[in-house]
mmCIF file as gemmi writes it, N, C-alpha and C atoms, coordinates in Angstrom:
data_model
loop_
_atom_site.group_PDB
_atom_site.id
_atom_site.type_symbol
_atom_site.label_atom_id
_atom_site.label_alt_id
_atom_site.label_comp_id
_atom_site.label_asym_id
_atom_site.label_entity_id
_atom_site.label_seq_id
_atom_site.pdbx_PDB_ins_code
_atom_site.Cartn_x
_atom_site.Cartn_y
_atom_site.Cartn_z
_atom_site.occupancy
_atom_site.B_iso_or_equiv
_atom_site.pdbx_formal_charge
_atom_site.auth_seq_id
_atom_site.auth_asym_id
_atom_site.pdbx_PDB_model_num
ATOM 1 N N . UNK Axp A 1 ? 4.781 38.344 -10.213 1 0 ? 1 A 1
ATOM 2 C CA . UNK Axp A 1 ? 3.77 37.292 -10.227 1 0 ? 1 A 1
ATOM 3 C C . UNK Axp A 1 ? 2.441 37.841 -9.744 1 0 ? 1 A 1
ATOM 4 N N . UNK Axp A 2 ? 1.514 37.269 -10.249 1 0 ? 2 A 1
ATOM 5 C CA . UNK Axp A 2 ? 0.206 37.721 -9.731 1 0 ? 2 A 1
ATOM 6 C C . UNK Axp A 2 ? -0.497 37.02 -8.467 1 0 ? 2 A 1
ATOM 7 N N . UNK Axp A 3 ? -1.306 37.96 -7.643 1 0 ? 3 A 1
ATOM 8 C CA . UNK Axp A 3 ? -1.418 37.462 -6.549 1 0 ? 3 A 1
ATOM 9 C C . UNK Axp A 3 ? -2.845 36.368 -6.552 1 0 ? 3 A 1
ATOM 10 N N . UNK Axp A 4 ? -3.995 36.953 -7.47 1 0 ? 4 A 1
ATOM 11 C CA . UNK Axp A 4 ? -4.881 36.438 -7.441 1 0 ? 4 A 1
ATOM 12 C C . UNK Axp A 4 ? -5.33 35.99 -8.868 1 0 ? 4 A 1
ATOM 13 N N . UNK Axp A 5 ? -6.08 35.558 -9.566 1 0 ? 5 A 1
ATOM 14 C CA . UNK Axp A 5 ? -6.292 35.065 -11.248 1 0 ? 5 A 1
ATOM 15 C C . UNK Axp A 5 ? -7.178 36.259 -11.455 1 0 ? 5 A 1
ATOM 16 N N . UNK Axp A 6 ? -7.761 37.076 -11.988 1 0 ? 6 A 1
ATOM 17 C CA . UNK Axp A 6 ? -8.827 37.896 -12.037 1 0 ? 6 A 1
ATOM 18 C C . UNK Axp A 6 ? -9.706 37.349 -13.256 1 0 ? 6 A 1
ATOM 19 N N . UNK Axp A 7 ? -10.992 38.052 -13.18 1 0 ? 7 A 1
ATOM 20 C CA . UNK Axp A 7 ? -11.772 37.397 -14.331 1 0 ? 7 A 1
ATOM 21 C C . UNK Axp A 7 ? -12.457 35.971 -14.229 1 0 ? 7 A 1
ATOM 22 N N . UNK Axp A 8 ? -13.795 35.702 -14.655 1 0 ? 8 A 1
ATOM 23 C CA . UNK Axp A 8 ? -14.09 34.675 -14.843 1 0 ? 8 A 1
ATOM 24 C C . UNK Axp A 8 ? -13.482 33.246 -15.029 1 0 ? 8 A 1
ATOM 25 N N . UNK Axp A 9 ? -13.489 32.013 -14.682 1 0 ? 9 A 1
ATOM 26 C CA . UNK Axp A 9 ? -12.686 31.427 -14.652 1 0 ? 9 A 1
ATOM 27 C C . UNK Axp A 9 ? -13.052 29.764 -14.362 1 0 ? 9 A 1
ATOM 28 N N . UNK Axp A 10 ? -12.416 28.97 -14.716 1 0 ? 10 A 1
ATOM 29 C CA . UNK Axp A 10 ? -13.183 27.409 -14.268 1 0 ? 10 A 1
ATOM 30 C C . UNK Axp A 10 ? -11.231 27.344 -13.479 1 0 ? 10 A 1
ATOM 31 N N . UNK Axp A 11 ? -11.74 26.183 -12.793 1 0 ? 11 A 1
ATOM 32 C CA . UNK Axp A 11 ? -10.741 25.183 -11.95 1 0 ? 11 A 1
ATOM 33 C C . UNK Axp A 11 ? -10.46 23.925 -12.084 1 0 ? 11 A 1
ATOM 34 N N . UNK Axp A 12 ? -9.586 22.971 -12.4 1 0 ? 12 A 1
ATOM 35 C CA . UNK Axp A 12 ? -9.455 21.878 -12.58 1 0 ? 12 A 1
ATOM 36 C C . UNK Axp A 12 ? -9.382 21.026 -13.53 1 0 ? 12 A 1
ATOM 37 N N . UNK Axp A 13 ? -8.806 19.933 -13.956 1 0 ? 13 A 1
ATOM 38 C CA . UNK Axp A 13 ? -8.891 19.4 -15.177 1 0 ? 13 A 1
ATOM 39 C C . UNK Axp A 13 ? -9.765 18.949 -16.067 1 0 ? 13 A 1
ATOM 40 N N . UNK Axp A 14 ? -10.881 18.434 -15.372 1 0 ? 14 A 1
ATOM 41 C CA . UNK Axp A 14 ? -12.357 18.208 -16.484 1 0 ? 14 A 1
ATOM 42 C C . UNK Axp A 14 ? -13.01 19.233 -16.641 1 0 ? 14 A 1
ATOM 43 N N . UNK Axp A 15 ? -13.198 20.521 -15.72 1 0 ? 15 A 1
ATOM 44 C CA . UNK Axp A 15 ? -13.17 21.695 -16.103 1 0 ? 15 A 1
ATOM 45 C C . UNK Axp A 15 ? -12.887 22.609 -17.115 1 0 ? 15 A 1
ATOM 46 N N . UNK Axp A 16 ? -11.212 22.962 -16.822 1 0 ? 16 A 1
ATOM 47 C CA . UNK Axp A 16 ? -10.504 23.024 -17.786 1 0 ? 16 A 1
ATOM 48 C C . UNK Axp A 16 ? -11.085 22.244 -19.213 1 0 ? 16 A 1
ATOM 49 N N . UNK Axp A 17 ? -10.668 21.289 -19.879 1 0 ? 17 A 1
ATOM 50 C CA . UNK Axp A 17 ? -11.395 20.594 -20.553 1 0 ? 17 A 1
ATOM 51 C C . UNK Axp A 17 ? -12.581 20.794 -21.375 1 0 ? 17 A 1
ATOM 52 N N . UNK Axp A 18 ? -13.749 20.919 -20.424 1 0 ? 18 A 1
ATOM 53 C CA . UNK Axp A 18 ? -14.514 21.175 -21.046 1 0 ? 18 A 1
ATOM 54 C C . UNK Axp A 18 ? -14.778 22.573 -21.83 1 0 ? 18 A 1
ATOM 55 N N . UNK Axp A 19 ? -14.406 23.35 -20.825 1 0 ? 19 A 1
ATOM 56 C CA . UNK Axp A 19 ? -14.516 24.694 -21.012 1 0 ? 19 A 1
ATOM 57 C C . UNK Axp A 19 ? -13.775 24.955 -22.418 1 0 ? 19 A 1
ATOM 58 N N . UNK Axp A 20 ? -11.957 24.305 -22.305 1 0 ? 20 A 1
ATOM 59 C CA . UNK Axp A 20 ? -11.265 24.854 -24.067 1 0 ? 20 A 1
ATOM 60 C C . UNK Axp A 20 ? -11.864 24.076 -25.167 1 0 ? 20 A 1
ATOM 61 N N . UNK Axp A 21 ? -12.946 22.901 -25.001 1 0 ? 21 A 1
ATOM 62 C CA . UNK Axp A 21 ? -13.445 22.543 -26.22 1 0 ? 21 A 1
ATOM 63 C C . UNK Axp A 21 ? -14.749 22.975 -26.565 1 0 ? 21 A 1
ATOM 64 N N . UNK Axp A 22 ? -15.398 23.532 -25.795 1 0 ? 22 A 1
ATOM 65 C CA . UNK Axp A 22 ? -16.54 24.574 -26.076 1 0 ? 22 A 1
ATOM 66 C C . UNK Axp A 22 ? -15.797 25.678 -26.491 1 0 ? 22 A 1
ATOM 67 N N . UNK Axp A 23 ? -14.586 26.21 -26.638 1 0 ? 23 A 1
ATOM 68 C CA . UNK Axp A 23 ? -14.462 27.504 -27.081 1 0 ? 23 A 1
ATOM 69 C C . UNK Axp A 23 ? -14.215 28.688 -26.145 1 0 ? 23 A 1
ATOM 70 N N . UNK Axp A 24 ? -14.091 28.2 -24.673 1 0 ? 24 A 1
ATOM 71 C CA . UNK Axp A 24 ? -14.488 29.594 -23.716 1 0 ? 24 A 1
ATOM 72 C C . UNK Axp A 24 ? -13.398 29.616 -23.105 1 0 ? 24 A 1
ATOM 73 N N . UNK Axp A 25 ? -11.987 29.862 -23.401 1 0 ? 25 A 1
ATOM 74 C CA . UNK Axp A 25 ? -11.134 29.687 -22.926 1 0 ? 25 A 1
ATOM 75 C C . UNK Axp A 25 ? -10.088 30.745 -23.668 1 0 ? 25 A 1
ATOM 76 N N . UNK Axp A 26 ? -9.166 31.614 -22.844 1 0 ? 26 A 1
ATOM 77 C CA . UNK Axp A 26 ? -8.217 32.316 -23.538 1 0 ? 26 A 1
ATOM 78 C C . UNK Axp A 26 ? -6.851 32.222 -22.605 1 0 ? 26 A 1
ATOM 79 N N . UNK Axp A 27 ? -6.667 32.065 -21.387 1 0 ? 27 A 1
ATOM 80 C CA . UNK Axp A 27 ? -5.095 31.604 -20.878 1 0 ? 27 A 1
ATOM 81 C C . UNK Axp A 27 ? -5.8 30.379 -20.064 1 0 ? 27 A 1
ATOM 82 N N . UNK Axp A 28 ? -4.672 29.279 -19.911 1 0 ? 28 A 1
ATOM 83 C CA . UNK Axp A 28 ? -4.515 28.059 -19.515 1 0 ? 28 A 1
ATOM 84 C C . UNK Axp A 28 ? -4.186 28.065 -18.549 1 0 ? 28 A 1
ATOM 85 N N . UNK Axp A 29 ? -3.877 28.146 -17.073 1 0 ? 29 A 1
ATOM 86 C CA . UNK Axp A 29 ? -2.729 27.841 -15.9 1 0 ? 29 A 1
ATOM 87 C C . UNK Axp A 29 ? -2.53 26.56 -15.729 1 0 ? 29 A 1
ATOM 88 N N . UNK Axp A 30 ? -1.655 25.627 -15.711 1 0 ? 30 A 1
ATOM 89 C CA . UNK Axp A 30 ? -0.986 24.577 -15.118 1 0 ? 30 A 1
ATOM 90 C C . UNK Axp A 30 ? -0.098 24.503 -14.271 1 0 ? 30 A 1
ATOM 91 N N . UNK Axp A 31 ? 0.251 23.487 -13.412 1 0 ? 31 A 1
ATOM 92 C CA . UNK Axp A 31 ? 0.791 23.699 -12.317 1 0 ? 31 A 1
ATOM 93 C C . UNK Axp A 31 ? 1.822 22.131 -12.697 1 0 ? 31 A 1
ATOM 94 N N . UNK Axp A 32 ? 2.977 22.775 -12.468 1 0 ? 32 A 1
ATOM 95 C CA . UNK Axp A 32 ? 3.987 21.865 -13.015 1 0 ? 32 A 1
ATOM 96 C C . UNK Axp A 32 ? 4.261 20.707 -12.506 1 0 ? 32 A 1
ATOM 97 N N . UNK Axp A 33 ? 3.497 20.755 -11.391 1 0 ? 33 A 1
ATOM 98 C CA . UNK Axp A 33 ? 4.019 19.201 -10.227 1 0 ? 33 A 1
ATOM 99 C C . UNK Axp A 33 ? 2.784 18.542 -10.57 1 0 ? 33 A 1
ATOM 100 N N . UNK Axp A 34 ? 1.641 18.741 -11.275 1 0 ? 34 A 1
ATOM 101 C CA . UNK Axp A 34 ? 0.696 17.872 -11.87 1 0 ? 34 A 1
ATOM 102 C C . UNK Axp A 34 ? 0.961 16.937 -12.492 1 0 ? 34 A 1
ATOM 103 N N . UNK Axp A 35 ? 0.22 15.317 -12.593 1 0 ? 35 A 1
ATOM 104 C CA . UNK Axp A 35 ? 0.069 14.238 -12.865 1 0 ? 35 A 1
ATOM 105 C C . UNK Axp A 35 ? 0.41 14.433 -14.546 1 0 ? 35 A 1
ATOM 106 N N . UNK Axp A 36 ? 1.159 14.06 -15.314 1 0 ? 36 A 1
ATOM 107 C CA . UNK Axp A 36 ? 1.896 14.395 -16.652 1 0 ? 36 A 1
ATOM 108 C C . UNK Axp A 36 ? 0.243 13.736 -17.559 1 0 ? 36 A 1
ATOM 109 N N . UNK Axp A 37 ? -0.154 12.396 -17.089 1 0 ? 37 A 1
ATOM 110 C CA . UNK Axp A 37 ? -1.407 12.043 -17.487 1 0 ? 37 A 1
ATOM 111 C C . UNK Axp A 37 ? -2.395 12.784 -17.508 1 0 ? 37 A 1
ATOM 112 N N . UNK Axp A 38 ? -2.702 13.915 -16.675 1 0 ? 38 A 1
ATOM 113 C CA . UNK Axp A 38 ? -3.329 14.801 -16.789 1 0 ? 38 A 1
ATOM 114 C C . UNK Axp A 38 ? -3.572 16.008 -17.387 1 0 ? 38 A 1
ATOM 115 N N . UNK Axp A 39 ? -1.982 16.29 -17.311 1 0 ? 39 A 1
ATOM 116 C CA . UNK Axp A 39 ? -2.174 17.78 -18.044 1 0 ? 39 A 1
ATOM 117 C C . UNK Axp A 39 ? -1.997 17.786 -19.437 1 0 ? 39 A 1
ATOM 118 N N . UNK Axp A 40 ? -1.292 16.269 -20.066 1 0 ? 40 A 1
ATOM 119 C CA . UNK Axp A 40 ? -1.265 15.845 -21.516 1 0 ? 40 A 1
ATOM 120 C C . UNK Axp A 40 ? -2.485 16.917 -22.194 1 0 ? 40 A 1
ATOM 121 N N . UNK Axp A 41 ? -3.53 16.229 -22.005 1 0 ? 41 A 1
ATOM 122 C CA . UNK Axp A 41 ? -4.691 16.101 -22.463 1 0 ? 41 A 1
ATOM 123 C C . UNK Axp A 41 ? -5.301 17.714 -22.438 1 0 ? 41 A 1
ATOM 124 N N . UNK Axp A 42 ? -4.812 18.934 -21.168 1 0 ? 42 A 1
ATOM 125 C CA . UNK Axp A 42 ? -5.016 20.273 -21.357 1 0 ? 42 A 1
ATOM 126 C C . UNK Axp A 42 ? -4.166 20.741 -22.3 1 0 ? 42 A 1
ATOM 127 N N . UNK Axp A 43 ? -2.955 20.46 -22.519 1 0 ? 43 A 1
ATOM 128 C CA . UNK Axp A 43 ? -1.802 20.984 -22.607 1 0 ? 43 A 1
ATOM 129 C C . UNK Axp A 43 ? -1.782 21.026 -24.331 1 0 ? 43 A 1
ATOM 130 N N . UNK Axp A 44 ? -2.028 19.773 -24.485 1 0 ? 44 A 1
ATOM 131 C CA . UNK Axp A 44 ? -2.792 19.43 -26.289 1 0 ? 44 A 1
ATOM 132 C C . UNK Axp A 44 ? -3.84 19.749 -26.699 1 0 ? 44 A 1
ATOM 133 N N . UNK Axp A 45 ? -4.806 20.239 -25.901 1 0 ? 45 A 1
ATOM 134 C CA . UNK Axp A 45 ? -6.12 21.197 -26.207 1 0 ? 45 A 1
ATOM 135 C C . UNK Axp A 45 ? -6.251 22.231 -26.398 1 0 ? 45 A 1
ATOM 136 N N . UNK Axp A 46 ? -5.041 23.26 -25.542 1 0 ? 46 A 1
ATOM 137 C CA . UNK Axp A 46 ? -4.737 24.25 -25.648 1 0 ? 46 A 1
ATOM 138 C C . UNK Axp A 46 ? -3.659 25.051 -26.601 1 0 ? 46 A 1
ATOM 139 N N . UNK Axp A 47 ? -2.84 24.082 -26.99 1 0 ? 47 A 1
ATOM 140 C CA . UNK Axp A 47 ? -2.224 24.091 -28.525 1 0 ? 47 A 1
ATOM 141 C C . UNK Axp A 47 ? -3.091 24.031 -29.723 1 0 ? 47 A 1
ATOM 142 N N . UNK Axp A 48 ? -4.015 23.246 -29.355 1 0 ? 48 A 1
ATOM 143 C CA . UNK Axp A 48 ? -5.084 23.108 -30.685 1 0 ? 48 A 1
ATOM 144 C C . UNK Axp A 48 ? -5.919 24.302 -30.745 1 0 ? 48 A 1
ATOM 145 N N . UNK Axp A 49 ? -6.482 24.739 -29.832 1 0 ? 49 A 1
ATOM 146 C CA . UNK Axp A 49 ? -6.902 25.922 -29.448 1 0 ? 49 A 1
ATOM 147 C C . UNK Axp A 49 ? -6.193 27.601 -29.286 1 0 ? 49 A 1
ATOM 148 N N . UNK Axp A 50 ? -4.625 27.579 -29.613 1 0 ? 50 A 1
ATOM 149 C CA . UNK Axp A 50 ? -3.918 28.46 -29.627 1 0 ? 50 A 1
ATOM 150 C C . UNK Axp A 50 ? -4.434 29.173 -28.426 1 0 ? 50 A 1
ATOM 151 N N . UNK Axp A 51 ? -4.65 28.847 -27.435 1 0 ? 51 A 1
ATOM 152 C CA . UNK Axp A 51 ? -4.742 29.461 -26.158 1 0 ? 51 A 1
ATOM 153 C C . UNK Axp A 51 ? -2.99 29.7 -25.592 1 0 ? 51 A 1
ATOM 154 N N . UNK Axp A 52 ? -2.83 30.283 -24.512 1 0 ? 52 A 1
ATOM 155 C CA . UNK Axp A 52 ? -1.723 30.846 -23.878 1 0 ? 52 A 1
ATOM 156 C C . UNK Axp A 52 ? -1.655 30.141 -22.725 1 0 ? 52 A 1
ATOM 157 N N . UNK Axp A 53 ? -0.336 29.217 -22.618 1 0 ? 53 A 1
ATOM 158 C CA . UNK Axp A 53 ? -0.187 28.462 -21.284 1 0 ? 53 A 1
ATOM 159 C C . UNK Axp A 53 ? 0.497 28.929 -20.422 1 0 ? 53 A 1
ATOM 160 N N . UNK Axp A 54 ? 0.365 29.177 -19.359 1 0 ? 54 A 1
ATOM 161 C CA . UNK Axp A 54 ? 1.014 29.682 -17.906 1 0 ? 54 A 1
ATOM 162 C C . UNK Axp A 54 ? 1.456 28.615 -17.3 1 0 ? 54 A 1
ATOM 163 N N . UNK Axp A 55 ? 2.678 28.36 -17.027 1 0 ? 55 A 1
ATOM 164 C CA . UNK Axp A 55 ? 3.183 27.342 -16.259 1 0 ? 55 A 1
ATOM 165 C C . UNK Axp A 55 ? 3.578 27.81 -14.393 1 0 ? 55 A 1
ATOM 166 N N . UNK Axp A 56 ? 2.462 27.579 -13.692 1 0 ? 56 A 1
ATOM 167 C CA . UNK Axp A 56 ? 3.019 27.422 -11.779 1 0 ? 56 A 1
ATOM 168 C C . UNK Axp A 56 ? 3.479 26.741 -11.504 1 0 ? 56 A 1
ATOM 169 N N . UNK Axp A 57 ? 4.609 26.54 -10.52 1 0 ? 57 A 1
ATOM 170 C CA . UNK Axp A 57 ? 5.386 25.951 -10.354 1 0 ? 57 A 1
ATOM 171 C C . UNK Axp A 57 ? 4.52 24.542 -9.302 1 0 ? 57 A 1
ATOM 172 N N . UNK Axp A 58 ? 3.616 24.637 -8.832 1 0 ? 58 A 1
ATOM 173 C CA . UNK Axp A 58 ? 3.226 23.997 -7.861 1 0 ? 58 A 1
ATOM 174 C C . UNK Axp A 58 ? 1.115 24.186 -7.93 1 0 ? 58 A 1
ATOM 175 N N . UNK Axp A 59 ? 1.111 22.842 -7.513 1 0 ? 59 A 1
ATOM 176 C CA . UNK Axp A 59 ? -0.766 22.851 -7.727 1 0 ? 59 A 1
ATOM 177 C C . UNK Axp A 59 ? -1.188 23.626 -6.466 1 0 ? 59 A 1
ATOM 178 N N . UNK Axp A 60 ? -0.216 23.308 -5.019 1 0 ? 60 A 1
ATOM 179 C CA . UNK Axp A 60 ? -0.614 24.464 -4.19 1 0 ? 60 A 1
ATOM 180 C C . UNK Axp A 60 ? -0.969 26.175 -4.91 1 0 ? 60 A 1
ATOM 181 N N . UNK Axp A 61 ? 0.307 26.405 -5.139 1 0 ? 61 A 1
ATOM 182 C CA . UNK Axp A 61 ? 0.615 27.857 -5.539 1 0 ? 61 A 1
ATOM 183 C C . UNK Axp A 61 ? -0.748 28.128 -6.157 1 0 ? 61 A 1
ATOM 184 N N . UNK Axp A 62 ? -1.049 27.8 -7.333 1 0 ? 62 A 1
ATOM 185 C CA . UNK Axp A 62 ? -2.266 27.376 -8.351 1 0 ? 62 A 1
ATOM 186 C C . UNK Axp A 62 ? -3.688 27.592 -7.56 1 0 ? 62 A 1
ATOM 187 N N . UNK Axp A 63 ? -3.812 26.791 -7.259 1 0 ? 63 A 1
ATOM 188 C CA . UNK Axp A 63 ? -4.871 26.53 -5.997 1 0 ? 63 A 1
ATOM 189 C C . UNK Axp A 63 ? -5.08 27.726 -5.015 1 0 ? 63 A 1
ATOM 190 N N . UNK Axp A 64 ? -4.083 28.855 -4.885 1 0 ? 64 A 1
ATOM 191 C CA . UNK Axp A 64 ? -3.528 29.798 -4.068 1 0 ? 64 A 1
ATOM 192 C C . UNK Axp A 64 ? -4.158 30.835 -5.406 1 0 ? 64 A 1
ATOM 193 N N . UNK Axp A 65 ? -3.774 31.487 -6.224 1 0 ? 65 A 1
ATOM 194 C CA . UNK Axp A 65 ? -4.328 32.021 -6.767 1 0 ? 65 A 1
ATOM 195 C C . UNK Axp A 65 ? -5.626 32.011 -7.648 1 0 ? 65 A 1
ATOM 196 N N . UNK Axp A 66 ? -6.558 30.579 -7.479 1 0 ? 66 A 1
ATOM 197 C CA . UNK Axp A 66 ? -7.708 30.656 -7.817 1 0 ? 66 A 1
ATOM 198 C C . UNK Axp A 66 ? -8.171 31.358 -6.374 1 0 ? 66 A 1
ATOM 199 N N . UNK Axp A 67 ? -7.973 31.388 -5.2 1 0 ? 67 A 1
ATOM 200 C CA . UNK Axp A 67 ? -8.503 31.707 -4.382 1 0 ? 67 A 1
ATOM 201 C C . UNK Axp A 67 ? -9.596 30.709 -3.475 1 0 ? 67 A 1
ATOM 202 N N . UNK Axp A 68 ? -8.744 29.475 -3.594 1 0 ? 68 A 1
ATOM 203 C CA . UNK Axp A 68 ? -8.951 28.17 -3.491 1 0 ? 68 A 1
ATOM 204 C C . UNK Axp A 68 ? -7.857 27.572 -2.307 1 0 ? 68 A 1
ATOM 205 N N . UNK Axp A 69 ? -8.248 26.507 -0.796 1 0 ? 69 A 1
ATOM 206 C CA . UNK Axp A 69 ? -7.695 26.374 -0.111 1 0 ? 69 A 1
ATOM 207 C C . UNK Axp A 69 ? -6.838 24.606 -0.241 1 0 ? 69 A 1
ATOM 208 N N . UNK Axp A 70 ? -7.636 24.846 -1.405 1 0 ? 70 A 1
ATOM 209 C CA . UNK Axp A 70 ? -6.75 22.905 -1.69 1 0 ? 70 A 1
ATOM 210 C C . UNK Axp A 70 ? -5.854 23.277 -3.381 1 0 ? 70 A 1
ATOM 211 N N . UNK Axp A 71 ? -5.222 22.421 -3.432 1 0 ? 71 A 1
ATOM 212 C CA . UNK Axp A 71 ? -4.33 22.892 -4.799 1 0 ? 71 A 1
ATOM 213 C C . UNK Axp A 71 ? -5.251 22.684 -6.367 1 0 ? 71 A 1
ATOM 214 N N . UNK Axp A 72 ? -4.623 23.077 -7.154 1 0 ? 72 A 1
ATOM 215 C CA . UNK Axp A 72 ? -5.066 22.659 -8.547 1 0 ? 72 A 1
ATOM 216 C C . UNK Axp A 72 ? -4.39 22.145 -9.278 1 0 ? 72 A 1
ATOM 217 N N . UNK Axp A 73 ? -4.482 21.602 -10.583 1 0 ? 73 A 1
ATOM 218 C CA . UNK Axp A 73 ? -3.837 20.885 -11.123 1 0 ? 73 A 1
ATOM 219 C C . UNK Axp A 73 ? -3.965 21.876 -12.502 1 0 ? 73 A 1
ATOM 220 N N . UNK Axp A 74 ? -5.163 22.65 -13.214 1 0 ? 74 A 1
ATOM 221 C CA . UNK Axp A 74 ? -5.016 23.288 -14.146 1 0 ? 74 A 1
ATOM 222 C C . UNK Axp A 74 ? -6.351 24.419 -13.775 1 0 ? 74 A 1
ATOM 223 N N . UNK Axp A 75 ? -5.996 25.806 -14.384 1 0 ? 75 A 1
ATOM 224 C CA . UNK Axp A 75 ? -7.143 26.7 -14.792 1 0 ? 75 A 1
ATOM 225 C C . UNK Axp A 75 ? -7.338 27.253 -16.006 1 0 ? 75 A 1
ATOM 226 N N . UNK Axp A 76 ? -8.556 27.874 -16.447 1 0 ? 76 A 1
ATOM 227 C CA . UNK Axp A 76 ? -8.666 28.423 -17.098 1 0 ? 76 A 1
ATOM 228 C C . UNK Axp A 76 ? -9.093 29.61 -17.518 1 0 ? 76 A 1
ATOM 229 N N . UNK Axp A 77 ? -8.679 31.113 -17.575 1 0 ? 77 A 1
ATOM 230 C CA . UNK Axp A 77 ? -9.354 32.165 -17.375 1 0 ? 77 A 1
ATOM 231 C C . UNK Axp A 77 ? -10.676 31.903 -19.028 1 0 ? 77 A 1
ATOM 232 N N . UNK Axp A 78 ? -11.749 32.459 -18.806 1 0 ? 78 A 1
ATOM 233 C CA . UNK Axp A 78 ? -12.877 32.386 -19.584 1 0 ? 78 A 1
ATOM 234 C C . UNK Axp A 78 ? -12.564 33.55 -20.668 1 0 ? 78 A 1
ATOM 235 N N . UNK Axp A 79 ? -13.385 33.9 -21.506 1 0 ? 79 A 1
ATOM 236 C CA . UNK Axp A 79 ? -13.584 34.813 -22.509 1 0 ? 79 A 1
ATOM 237 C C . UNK Axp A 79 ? -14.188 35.45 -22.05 1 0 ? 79 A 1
């Protein structure tokens, strides 16, 4: 497992979001204990987008490798 995300990068779900429908997006992270209402909406963007989804087990963990002290719910490494 990796310790830190490397590379450019957004945090969070409207984030996320915005970022894979502008185009600037190439792996997904989600964090599996996230709100199902929430990650719908990455999770189907990123299929449409043939991006690569990473599933964490936990928004802590997530949150832990953005290099971030509160959890996340989704990331996105940039292009």
């Amino acid at each position: 497992m990796v310790n830190r995300l490397s590379g450019k990068k957004v945090v969070g779900i409207k984030q996320t979001i915005k970022a894979i429908k502008s185009g600037e997006g190439r792996v997904v992270y989600i964090a599996k204990d996230a709100d199902n209402k929430l990650i719908n909406t990455v999770e189907e963007l990123s299929m449409e987008h043939s991006l690569e989804i990473v599933y964490i087990e936990t928004m802590k963990e997530l949150g832990k490798l953005c290099g971030i002290d509160v959890g996340a719910a989704s990331a996105l490494i940039l292009e």
